[in-house]
C-alpha positions in Angstrom: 0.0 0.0 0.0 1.6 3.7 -1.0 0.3 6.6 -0.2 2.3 9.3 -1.1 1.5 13.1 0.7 3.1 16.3 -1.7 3.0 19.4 0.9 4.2 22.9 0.5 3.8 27.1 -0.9 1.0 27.3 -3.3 3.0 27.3 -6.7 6.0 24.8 -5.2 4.4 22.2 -8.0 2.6 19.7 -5.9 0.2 19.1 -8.5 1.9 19.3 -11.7 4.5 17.3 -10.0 1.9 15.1 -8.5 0.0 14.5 -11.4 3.2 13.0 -13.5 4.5 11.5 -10.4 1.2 9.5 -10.1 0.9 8.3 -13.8 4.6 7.0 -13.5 3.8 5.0 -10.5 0.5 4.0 -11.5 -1.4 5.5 -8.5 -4.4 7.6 -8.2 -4.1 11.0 -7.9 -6.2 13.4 -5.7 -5.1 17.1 -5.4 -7.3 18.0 -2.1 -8.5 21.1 -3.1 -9.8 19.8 -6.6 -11.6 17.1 -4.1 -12.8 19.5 -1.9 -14.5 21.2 -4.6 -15.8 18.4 -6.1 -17.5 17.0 -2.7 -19.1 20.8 -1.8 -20.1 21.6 -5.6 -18.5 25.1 -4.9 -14.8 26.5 -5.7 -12.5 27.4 -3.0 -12.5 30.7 -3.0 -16.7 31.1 -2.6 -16.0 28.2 0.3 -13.5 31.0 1.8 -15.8 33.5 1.1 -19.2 31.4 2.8 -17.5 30.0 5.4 -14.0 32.1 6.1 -10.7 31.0 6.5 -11.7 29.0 9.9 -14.2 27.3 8.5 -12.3 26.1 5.1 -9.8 24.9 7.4 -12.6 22.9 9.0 -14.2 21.5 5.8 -10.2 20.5 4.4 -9.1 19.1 7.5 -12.0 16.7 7.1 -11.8 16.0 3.5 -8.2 15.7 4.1 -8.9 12.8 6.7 -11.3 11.1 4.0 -8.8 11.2 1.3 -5.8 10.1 3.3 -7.5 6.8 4.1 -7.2 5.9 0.0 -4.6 3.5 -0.6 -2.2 3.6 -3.8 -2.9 7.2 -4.0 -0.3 10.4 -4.6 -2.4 13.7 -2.8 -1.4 17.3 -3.4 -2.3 19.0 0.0 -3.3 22.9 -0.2 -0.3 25.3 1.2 -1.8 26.0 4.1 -3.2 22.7 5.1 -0.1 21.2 7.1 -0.5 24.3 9.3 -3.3 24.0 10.9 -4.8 21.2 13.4 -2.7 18.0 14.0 -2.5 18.0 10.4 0.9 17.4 10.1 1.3 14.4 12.5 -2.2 13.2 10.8 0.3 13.4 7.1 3.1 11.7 8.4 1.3 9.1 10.0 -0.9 8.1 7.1 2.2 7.9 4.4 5.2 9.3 3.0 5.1 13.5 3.4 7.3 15.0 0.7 7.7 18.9 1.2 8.9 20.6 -2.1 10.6 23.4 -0.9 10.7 26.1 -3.5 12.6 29.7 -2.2 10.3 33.3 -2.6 11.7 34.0 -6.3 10.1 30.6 -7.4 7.3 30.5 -6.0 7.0 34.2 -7.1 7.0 32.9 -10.9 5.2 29.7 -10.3 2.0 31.7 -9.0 2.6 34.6 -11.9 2.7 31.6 -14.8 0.0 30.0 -13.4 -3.4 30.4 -14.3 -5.7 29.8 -10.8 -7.5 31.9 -8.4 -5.8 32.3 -5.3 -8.1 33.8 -3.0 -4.9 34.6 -0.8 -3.1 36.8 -2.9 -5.7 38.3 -5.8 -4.9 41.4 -6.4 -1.4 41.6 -5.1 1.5 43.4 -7.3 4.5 41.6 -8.1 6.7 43.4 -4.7 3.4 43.1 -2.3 3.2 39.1 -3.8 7.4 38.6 -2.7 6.9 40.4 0.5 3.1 37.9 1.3 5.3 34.9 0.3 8.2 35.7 2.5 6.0 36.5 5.1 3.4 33.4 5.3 6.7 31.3 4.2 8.3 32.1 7.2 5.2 31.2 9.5 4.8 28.0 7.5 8.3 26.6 7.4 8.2 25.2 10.8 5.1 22.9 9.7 6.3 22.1 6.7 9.7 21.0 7.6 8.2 18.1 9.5 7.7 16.1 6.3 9.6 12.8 6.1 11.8 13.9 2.9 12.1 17.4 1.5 13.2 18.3 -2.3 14.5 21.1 -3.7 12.5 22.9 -6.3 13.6 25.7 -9.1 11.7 27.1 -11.4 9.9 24.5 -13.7 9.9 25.5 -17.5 10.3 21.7 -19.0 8.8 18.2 -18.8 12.6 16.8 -18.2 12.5 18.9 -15.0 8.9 17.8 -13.9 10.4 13.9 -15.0 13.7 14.4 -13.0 11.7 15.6 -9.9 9.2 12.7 -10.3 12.6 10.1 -10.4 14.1 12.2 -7.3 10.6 11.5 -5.0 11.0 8.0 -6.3 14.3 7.4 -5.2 13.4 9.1 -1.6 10.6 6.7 -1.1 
């Protein structure tokens, strides 16, 4: 039985990384917040919006408890969900945590090339998005560095860099 838990900033590349990594192995793949959305027929930011952040955090920390009971199965966690509750110890008890730890500049350009809402940092400019992410980084680290394995992340612009992370989570596990 794997089950295989990505964690980490929004933009580090736990899904398009988690998505490959699953195919490769054969797994499922579940990327929590898709889930979430799915299983409350609303999008994350109008659950923010309805409920606020406490009571997202409420509605993923239970979703996250439904999915982590899968077997076979690679999940992409949202940023903030190792932070909060005993999610963390939850994680690491279920499977193998994987933190991709990506610095400020990365995820910087990761969030700028990609294409979703973030209801956390809409309408920021490119200086007010470094200083957010250095700022809720820095709270976050301490969570996040409690995975089993970290890997390093740089900015992806290929499918050979997405392919040679996939091998390197491989080779940790």
């Amino acid at each position: 039985m794997i089950r295989i838990i990505l964690i980490g900033y929004m933009g580090a590349g736990k899904t398009t990384i988690g998505k490959v990594l699953a195919r490769e192995m054969g797994l499922e793949f579940y990327d929590l917040d898709n889930y979430i959305e799915d299983r409350f027929h609303q999008t994350i930011p109008d659950i923010f919006a309805q409920k606020g952040e406490e009571g997202f955090r409420e509605v993923e920390r239970k979703m996250l408890h439904e999915v982590a009971e899968f077997e076979n199965v690679i999940i992409s966690c949202g940023g903030g969900t190792p932070c909060f509750f005993d999610n963390m110890d939850y994680m690491n008890a279920q499977g193998e945590t994987i933190f991709l730890d990506a610095p400020p500049p990365v995820l910087k350009e990761h969030l700028q090339m990609g294409k979703t809402v973030r209801p956390l940092i809409q309408g920021k400019s490119s200086e007010e998005l470094i200083a957010y992410i250095e700022t809720s980084l820095q709270k976050r680290l301490p969570y996040y560095q409690q995975a089993k394995h970290t890997l390093q992340i740089e900015v992806i612009h290929t499918k050979e860099q997405i392919k040679n992370y996939v091998e390197q989570i491989i080779g940790l596990i």
